[in-house]
Backbone as a ProteinNet text record, in pm:
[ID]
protein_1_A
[PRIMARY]
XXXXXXXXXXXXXXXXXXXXXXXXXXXXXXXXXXXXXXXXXXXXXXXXXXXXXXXXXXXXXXXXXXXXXXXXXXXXXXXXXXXXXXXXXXXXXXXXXXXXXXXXXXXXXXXXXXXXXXXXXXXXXXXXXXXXXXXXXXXXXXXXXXXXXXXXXXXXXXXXXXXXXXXXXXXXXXXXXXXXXXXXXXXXXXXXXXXXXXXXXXXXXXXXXXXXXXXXXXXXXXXXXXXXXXXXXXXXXXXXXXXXXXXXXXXXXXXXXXXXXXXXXXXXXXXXXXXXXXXXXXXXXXXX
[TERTIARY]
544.6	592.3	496.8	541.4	428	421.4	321.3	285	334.9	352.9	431.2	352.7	376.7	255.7	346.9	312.5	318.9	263.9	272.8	152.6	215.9	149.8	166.1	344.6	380.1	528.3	691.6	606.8	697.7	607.1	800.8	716.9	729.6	595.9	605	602.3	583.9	559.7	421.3	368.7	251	183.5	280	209	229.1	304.4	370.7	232.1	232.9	133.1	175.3	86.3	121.8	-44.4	-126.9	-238.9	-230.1	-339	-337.6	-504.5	-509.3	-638.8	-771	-756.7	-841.8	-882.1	-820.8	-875.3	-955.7	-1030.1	-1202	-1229.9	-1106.8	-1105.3	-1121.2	-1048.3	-1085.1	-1241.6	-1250.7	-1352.7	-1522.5	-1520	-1640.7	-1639.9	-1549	-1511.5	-1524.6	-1480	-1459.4	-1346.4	-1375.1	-1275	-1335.5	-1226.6	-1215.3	-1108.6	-1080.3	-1026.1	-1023.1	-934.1	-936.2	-805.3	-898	-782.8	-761.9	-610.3	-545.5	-552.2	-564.6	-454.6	-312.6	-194.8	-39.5	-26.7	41.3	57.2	212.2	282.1	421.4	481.4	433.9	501.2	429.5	330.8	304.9	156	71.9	-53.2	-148.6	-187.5	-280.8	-439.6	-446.4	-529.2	-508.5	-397.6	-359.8	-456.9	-459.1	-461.9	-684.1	-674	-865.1	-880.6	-790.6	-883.1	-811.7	-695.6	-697	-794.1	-864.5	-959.6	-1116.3	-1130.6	-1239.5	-1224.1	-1085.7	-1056.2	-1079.9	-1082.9	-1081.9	-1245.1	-1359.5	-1483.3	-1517.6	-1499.9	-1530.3	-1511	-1415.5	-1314.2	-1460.2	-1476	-1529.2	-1725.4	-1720.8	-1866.2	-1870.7	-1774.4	-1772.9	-1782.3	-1746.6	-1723.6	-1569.2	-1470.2	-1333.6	-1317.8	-1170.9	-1149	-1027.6	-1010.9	-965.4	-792.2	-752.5	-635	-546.1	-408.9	-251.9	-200.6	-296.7	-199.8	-73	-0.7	154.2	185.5	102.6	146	132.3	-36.1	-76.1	29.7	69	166.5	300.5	314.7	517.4	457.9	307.1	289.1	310.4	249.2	240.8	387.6	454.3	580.4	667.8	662.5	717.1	644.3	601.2	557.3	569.5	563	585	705.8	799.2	930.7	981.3	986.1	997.9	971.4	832.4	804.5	842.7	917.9	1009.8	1090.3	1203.5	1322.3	1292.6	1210.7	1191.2	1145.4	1118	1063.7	1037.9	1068.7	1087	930.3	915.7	785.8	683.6	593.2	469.1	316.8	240	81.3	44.4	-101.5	-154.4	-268.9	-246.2	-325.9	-252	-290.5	-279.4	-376.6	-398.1	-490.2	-435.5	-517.5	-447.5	-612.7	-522.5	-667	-646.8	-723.4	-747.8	-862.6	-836.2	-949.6	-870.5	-996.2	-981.6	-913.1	-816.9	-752.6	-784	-730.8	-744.6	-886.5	-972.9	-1102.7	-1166.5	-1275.7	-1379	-1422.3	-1469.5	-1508.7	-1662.6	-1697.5	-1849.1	-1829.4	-1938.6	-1936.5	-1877.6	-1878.2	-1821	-1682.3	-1641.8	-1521.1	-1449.9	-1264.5	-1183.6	-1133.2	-1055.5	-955.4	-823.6	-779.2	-677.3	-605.1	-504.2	-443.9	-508.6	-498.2	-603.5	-480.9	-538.1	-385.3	-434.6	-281.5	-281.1	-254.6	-249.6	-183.2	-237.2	-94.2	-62.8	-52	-79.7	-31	-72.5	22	62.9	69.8	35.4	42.5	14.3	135.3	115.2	-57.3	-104.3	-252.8	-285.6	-325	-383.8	-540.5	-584.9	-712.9	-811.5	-919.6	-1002.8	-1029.5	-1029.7	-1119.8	-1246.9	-1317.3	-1486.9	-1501.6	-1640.1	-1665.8	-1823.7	-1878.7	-1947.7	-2018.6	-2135.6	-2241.1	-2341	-2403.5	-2523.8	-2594	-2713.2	-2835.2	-2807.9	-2813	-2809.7	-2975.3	-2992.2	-3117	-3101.3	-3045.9	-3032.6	-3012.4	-3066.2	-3085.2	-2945.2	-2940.9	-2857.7	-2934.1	-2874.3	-3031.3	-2934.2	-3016.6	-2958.8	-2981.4	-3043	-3062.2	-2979.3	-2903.1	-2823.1	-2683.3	-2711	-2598.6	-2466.8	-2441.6	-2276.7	-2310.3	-2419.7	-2442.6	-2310.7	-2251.3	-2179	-2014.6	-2050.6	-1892.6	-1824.7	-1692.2	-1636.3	-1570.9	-1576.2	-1578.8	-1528.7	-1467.3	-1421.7	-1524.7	-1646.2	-1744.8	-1849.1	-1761.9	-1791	-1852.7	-1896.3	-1957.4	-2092.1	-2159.4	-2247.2	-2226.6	-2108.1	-2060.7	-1987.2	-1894.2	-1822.8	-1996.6	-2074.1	-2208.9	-2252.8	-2307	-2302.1	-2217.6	-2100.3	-2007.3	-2023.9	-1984.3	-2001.1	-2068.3	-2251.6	-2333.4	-2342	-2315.9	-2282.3	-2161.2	-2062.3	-1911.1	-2001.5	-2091.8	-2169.5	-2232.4	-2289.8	-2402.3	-2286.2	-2163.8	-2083.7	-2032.6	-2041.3	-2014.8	-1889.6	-1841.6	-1731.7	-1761.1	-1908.5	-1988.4	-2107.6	-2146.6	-2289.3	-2352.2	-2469.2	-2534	-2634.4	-2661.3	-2745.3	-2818	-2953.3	-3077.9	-3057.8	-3170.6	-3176.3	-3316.4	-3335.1	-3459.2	-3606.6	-3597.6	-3671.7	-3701.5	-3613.3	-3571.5	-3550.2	-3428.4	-3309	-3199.6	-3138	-3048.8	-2930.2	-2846.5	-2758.7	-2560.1	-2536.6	-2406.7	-2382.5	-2245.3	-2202.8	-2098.7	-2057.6	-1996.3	-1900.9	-1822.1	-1674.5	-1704.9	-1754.7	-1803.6	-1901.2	-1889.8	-2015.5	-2036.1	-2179.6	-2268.5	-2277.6	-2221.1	-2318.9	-2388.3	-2535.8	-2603.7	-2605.8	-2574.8	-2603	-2708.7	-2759	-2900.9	-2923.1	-3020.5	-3076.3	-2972.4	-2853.1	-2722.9	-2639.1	-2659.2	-2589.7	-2548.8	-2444	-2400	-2472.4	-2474.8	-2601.5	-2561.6	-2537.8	-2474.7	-2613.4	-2608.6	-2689.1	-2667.8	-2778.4	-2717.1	-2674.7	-2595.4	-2528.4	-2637.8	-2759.7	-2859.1	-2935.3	-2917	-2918.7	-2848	-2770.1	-2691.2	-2540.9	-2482.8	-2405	-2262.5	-2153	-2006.5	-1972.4	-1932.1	-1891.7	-1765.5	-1780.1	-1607.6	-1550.6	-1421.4	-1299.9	-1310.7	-1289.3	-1278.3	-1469.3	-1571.4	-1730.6	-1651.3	-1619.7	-1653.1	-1577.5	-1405.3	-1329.4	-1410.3	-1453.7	-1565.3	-1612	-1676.5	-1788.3	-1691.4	-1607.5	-1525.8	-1455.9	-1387.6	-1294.4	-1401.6	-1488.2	-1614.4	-1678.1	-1653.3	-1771.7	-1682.5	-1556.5	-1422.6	-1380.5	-1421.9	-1379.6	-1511.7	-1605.2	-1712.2	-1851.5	-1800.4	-1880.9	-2040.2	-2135.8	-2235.4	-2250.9	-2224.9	-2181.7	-2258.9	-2328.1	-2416.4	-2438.1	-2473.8	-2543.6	-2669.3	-2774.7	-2909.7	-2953.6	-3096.2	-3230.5	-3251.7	-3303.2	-3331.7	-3389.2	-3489.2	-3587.1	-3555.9	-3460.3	-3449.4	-3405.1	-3345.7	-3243.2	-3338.5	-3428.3	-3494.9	-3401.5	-3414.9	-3344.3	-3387.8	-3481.9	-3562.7	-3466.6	-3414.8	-3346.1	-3207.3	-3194.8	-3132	-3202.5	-3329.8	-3410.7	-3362	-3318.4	-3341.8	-3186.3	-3035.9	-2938.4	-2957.6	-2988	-3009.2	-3091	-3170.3	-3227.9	-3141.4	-3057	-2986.1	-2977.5	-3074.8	-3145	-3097.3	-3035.2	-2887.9	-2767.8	-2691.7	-2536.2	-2484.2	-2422.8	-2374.6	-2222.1	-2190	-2077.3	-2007.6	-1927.8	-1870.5	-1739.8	-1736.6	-1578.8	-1575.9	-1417.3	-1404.7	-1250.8	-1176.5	-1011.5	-972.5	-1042	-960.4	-1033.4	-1105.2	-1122.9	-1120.1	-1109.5	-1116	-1207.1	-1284.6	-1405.8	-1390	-1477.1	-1496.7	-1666	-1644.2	-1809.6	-1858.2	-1950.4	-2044.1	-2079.6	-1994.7	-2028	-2111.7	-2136.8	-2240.8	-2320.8	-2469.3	-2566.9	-2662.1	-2666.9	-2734.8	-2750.5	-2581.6	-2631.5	-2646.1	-2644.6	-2682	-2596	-2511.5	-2391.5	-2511.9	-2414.1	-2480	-2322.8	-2414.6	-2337.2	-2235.4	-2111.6	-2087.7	-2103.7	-2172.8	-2203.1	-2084.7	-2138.9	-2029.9	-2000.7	-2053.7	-2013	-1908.9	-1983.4	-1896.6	-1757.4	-1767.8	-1644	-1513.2	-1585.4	-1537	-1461.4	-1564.4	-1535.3	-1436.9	-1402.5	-1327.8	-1140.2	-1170.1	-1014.9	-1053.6	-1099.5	-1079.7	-993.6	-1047.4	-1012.7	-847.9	-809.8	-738.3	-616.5	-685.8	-540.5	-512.8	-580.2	-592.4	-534.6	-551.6	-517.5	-361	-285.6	-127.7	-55.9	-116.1	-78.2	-124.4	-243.2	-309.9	-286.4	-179.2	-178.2	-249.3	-187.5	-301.3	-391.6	-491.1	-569.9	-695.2
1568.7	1664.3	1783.3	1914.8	1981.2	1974.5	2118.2	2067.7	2162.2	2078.5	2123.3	2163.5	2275.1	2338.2	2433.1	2378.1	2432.6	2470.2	2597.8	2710.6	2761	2763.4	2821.9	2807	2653	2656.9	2667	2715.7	2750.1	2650.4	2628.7	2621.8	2693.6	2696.2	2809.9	2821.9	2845.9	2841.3	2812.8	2806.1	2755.8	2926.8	2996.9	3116.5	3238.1	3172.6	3271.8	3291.6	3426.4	3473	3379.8	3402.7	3255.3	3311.3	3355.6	3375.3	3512.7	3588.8	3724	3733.4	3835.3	3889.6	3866.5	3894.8	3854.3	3740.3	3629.2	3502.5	3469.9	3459.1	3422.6	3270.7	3217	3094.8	3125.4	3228.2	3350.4	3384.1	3509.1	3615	3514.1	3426.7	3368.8	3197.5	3163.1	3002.6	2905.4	2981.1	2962.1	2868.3	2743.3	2622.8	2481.6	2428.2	2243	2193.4	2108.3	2019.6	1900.6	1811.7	1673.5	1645.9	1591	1488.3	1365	1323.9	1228.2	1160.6	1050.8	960.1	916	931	920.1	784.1	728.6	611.3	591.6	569.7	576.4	694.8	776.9	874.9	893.9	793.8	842.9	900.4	933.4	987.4	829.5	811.7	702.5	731	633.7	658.7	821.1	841.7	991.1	1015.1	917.6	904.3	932.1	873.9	895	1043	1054.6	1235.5	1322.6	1324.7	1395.4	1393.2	1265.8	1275.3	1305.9	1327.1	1387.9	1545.3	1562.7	1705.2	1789.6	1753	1768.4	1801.4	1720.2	1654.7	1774.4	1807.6	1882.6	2029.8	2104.8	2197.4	2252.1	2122.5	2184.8	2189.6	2102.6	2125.1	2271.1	2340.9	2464.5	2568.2	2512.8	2652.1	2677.9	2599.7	2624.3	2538.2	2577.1	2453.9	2379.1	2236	2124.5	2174.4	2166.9	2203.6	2176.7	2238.9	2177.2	2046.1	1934.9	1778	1756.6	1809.7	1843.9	1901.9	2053.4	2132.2	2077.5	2032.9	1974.7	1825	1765.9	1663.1	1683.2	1813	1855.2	1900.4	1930.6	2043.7	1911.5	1795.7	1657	1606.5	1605	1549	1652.1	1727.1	1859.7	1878	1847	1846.6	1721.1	1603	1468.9	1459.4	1495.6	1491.5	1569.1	1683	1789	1745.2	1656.8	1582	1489.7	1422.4	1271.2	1353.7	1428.4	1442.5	1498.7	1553.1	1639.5	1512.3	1453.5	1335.3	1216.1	1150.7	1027.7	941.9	881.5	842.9	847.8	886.6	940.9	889.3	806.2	850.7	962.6	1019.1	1134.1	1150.9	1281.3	1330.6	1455.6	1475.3	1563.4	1594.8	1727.6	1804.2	1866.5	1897.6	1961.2	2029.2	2166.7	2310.6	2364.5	2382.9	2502.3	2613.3	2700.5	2836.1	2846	2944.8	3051.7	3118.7	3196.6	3299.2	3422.3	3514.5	3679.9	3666.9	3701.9	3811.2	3900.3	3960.8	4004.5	3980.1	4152.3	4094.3	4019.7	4004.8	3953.3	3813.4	3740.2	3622.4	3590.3	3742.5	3687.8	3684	3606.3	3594.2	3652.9	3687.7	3750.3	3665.2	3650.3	3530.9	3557.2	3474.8	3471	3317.4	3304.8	3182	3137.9	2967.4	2962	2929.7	2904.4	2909.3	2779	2694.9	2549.5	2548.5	2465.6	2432.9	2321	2290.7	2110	2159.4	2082.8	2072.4	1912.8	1886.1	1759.7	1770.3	1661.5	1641.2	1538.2	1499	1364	1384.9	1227.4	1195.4	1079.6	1020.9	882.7	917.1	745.8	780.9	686.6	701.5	636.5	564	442.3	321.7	332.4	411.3	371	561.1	594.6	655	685.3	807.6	861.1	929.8	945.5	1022	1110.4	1201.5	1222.2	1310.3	1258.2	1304.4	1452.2	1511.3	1679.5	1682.5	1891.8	1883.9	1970.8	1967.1	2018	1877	1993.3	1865.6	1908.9	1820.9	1822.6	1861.8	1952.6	1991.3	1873.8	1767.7	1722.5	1778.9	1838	2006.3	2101.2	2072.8	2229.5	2252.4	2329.8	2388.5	2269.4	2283.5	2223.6	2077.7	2009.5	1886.7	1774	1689.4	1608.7	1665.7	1771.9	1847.5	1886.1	1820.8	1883.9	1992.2	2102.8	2193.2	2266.8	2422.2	2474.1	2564.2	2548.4	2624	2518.5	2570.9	2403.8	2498.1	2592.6	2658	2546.8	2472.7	2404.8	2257.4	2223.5	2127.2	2166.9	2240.6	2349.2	2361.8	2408.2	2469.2	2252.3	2196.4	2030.3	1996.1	2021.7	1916.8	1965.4	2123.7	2118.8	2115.3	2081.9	2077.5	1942.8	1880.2	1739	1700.5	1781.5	1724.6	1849.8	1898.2	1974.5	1884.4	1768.7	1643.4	1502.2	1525.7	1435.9	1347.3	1402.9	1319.3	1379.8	1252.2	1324.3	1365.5	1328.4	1323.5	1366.9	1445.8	1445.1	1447.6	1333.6	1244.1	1313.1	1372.1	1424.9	1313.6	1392.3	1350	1432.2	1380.5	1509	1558.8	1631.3	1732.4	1629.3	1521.6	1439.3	1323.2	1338.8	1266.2	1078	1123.7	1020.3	1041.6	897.3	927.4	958.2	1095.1	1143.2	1089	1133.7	1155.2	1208.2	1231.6	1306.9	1426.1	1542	1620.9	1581.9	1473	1441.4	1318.9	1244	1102	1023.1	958.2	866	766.6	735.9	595.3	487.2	388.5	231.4	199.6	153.7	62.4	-40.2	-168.3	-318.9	-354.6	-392.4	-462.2	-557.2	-711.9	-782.7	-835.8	-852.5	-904.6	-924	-742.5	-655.8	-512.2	-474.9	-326.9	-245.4	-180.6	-89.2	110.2	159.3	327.6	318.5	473.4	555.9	602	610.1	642.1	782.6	766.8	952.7	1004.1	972.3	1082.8	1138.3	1082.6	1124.4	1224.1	1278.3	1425.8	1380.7	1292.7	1240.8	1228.2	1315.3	1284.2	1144.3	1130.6	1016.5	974.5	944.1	968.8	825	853.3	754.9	642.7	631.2	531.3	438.9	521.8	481	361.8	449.5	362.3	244.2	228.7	126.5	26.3	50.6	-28.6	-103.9	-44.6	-136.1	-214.6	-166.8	-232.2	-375.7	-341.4	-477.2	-543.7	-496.3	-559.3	-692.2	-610.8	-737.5	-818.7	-784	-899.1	-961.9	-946.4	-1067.7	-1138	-1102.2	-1135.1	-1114.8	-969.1	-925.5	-899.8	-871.3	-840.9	-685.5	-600.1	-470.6	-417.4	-321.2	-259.5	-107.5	-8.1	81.2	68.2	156.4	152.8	160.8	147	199.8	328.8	416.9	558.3	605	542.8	504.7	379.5	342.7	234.2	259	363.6	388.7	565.8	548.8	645.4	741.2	825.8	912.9	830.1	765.7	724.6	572.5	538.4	407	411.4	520.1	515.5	519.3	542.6	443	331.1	234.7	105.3	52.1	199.6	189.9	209	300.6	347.4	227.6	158.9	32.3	-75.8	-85.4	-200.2	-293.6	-275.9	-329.7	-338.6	-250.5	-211.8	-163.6	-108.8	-83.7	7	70.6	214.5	234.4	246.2	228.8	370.4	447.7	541.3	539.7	612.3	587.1	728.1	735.9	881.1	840.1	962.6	952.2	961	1045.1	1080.8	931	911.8	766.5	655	589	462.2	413.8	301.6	200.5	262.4	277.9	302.6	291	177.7	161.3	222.3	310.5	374.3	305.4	348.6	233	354.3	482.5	523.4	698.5	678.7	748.6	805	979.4	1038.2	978.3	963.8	928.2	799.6	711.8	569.8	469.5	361.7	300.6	198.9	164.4	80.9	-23.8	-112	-248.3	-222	-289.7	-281.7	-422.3	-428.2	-560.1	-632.9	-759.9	-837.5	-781.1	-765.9	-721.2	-591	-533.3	-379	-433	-478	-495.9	-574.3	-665.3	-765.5	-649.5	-519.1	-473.7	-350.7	-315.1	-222.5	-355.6	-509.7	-495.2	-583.7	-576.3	-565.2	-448.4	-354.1	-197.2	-214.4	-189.8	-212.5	-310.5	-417.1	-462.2	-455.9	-401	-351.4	-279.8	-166.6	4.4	6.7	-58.9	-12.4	-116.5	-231.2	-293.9	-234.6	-149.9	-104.4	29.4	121.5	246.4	354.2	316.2	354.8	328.2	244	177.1	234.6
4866.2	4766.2	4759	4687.8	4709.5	4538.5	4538	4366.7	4273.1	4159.2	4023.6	3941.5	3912.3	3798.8	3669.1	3569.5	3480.4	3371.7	3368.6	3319.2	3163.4	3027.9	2904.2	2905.3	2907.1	2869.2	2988.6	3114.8	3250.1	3363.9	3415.9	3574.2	3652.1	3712.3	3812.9	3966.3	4029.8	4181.2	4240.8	4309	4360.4	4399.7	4447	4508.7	4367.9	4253.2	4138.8	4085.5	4033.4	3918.9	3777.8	3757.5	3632.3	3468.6	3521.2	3432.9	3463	3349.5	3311.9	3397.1	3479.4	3541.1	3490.2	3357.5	3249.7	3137.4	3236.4	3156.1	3168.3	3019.1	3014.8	3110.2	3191.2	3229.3	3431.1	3435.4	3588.9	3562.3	3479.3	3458.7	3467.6	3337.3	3346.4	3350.8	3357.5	3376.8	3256.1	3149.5	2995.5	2986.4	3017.9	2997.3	3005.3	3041.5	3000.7	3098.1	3175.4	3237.9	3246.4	3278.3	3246.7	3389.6	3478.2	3620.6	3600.6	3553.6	3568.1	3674.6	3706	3866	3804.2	3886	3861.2	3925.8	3873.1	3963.6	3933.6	3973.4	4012.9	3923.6	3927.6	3817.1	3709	3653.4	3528.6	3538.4	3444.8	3432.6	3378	3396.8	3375.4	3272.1	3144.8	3111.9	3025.2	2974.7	2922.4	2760.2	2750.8	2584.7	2595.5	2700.6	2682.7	2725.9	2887.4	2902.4	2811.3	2716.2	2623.3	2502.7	2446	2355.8	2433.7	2592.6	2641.1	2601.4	2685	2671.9	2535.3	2441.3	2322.5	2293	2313	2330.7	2371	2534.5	2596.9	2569.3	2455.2	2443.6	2307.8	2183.8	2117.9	2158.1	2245.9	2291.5	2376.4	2405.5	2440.9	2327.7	2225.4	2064.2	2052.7	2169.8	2162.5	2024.7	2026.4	1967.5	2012.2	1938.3	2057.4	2075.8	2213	2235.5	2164.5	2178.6	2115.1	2148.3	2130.5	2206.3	2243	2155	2172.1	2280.2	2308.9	2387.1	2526.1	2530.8	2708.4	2719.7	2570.4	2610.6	2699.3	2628.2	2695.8	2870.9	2847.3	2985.3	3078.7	3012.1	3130	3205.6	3078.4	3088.8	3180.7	3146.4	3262.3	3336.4	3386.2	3504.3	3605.5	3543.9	3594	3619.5	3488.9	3532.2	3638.2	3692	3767.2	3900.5	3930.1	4069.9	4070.3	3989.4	3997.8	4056.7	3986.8	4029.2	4157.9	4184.1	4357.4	4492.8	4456.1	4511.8	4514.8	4351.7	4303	4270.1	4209.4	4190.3	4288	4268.1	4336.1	4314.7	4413.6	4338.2	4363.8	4323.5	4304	4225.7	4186.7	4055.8	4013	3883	3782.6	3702.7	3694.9	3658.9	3557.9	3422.2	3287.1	3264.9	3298.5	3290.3	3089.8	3064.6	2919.6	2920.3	2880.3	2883.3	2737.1	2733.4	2613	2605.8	2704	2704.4	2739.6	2782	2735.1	2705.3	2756.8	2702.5	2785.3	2741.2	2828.1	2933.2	2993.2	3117.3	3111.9	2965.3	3036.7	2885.5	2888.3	2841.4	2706.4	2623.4	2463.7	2468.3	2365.8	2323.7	2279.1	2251.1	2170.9	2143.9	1964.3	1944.4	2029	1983.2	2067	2127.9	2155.7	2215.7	2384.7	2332.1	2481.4	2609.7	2722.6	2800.2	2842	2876.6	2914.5	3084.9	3147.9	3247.3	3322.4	3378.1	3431.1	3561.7	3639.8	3755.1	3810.7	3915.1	3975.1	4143.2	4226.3	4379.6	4384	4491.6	4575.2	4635.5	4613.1	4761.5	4715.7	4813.7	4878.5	4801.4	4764.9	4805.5	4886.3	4960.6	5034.7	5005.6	5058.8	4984.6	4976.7	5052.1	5106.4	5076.6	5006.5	5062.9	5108.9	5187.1	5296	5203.4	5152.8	5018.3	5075.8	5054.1	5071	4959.4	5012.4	4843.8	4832.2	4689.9	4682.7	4708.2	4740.4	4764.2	4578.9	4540.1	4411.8	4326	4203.3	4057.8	3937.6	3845.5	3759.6	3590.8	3525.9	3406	3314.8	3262.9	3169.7	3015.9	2967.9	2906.1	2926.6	3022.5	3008.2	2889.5	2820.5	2716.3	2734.8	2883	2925.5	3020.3	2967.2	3008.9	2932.2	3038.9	2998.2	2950	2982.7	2892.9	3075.9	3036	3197.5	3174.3	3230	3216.4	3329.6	3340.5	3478.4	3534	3509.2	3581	3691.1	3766.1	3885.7	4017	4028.7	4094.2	4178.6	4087.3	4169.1	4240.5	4203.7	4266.6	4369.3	4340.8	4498.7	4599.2	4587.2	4674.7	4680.1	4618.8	4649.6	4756.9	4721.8	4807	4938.8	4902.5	5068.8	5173.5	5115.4	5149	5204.3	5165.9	5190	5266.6	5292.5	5378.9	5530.1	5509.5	5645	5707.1	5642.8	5682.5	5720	5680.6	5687	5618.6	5511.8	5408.2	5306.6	5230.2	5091.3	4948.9	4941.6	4804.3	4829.3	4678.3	4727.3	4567.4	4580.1	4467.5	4423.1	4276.2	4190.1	4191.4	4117.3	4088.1	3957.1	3837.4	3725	3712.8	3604	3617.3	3677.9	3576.5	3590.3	3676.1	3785.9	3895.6	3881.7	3777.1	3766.3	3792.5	3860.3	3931.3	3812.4	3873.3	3756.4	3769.6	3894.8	3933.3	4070.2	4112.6	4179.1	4175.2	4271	4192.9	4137.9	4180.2	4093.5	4052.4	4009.5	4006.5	3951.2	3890.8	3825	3928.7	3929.9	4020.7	3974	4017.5	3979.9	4102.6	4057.6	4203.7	4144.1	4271.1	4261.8	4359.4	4239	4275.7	4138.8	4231.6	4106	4067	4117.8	4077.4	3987.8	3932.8	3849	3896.2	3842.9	3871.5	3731.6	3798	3663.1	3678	3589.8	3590.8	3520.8	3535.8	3490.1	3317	3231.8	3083.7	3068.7	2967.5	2987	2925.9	2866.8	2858.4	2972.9	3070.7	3216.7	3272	3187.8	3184.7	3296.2	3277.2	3364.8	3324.4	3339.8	3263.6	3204.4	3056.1	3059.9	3086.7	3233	3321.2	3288.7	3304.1	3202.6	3269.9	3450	3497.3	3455.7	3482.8	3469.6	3341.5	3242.9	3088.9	3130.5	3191.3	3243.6	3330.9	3374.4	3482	3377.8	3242	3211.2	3131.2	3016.3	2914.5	3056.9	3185.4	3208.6	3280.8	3326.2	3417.5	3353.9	3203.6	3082.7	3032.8	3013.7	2991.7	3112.3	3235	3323	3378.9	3348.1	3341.1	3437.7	3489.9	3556.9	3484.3	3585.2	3525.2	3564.1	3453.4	3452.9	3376.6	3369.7	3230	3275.7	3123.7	3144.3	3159.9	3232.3	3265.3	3104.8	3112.5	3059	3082.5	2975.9	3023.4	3140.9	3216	3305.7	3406.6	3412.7	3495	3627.8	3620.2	3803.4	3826.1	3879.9	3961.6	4078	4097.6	4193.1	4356.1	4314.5	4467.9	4508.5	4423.5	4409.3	4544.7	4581.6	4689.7	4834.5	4836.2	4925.9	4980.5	4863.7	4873.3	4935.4	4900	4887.4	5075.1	5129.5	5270.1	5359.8	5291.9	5335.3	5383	5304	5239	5180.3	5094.8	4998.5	4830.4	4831.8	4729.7	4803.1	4667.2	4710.7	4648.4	4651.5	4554.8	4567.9	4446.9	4417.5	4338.2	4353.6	4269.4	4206.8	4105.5	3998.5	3954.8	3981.9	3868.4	3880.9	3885.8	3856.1	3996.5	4098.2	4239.9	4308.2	4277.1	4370.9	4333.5	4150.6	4127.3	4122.3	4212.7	4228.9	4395.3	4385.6	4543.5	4616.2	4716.5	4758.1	4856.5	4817.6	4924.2	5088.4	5195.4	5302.2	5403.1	5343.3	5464.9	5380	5350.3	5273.7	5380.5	5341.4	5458.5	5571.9	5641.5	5795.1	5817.3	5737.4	5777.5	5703.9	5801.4	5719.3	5669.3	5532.6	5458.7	5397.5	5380.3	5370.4	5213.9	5247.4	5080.8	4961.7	4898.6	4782.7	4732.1	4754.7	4631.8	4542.3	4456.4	4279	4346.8	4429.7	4431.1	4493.5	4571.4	4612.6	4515.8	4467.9	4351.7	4216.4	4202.6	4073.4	4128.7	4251.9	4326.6	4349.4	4350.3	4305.1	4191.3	4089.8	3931.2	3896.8	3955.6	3921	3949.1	4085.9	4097.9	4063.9	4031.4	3984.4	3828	3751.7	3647	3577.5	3649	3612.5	3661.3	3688.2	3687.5	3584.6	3541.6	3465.6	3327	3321.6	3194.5	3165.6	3157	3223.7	3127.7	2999.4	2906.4	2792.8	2840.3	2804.2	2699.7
[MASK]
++++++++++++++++++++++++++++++++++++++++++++++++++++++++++++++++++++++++++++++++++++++++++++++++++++++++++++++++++++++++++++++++++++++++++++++++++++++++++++++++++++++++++++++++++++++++++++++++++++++++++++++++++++++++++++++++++++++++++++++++++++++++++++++++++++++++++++++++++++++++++++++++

């Protein structure tokens, strides 16, 4: 299928003008986003990245979107790629800016602009990582808030799909391990899966938190770190094989790290174990 987007109330075309030249969401990247995974049609997990989206909207100075509105934008849009193609996995992406402003960082009131969009895609089971030579400020203004000023993850990734890889793994100021550009980390080691704490400046991404909530109800040994417990150097031990690294967000699920700067690395029990937890989970749980 190709993709369905609908922008402030319309759908529009993929190549249609759809935003005004001057959205503070173009101009200076004055927004909020939240990516769904679709799984036969529907959006999965709707009810959490709308109360992120929200999170994220007023940790900007916005304030929290029209629920109603990004609701009809979902539904029209889902509906629209059913009927074109019939149930679909994927993703869906639901953008917000500010609207209309300036060309430089302040604001005008004004209505903020919404938009949905939807596409069929597969995703990988395994993926291919490598270390950033860049850090993550867990201090920075827009720590933890997802946001559309993704400028340093665009310059990450592709720094990392140059070395061969699909990811590429933050460190933070203080050299703890943080994230990746689209993705939260668990390493297994010690015969536990262990994330990083979000004071580690690290999204608190929907699938990460799912991991831990069904991980600890089926009785995995699943936890958040210690402030100090998962070192940036801790992937040493992952490249050794000595640990295991594991990533979660919405475009990949549970997915285990099987090869880090250049060198395949083994994938862990637990990881593998908590990759079909995930899975058989999340279509029976859709919004959980």
């Amino acid at each position: 299928m190709t993709m369905v987007i609908w922008a402030d109330g319309r759908l529009v075309e993929q190549g249609q003008g759809a935003l005004s030249a001057v959205d503070h969401g173009i101009t200076v990247g004055d927004g909020v986003f939240e990516t769904c995974t679709v799984f036969d049609g529907q959006a999965f997990a709707l009810t959490r990245h709308l109360a992120r989206l929200g999170r994220s909207a007023r940790g900007l100075g916005l304030e929290s979107p029209d629920e109603q509105k990004v609701r009809d934008g979902v539904t029209a849009v889902l509906d629209e790629a059913v009927r074109g193609g019939g149930p679909f996995d994927g993703r869906l992406r639901i953008t917000v800016t500010a609207g209309v402003g300036p060309l430089g960082s302040g604001r005008t009131p004004g209505a903020q602009t919404v938009v949905v969009a939807a596409q069929e895609s597969a995703m990988a089971p395994t993926s291919r990582s490598a270390r950033s030579p860049w850090t993550r400020n867990e201090h920075s203004a827009v720590a933890g808030l997802k946001t559309t000023s993704y400028a340093e993850n665009v310059v990450a990734l592709a720094d990392a799909v140059s070395k061969g890889g699909d990811e590429s793994i933050f460190a933070n100021t203080v050299g703890q391990l943080c994230e990746g550009t689209g993705s939260n980390v668990f390493v297994e080691r010690g015969g536990e899966l262990v994330t990083p704490p979000l004071e580690a400046g690290c999204l608190a991404g929907i699938t990460r938190a799912l991991l831990l909530e069904w991980g600890a109800e089926a009785g995995l040994p699943v936890r958040e770190a210690e402030p100090d417990e998962l070192p940036f150097t801790v992937l040493d031990e992952v490249a050794l094989g000595e640990a295991q690294l594991l990533l979660t967000s919405s475009g990949r699920n549970v997915q285990p790290v099987t090869w880090l700067d250049g060198a395949d690395v083994p994938v862990g029990e637990l990881s593998a174990a908590a990759r079909e937890l995930f899975e058989k989970l999340c279509r029976d749980r859709l919004d959980p």
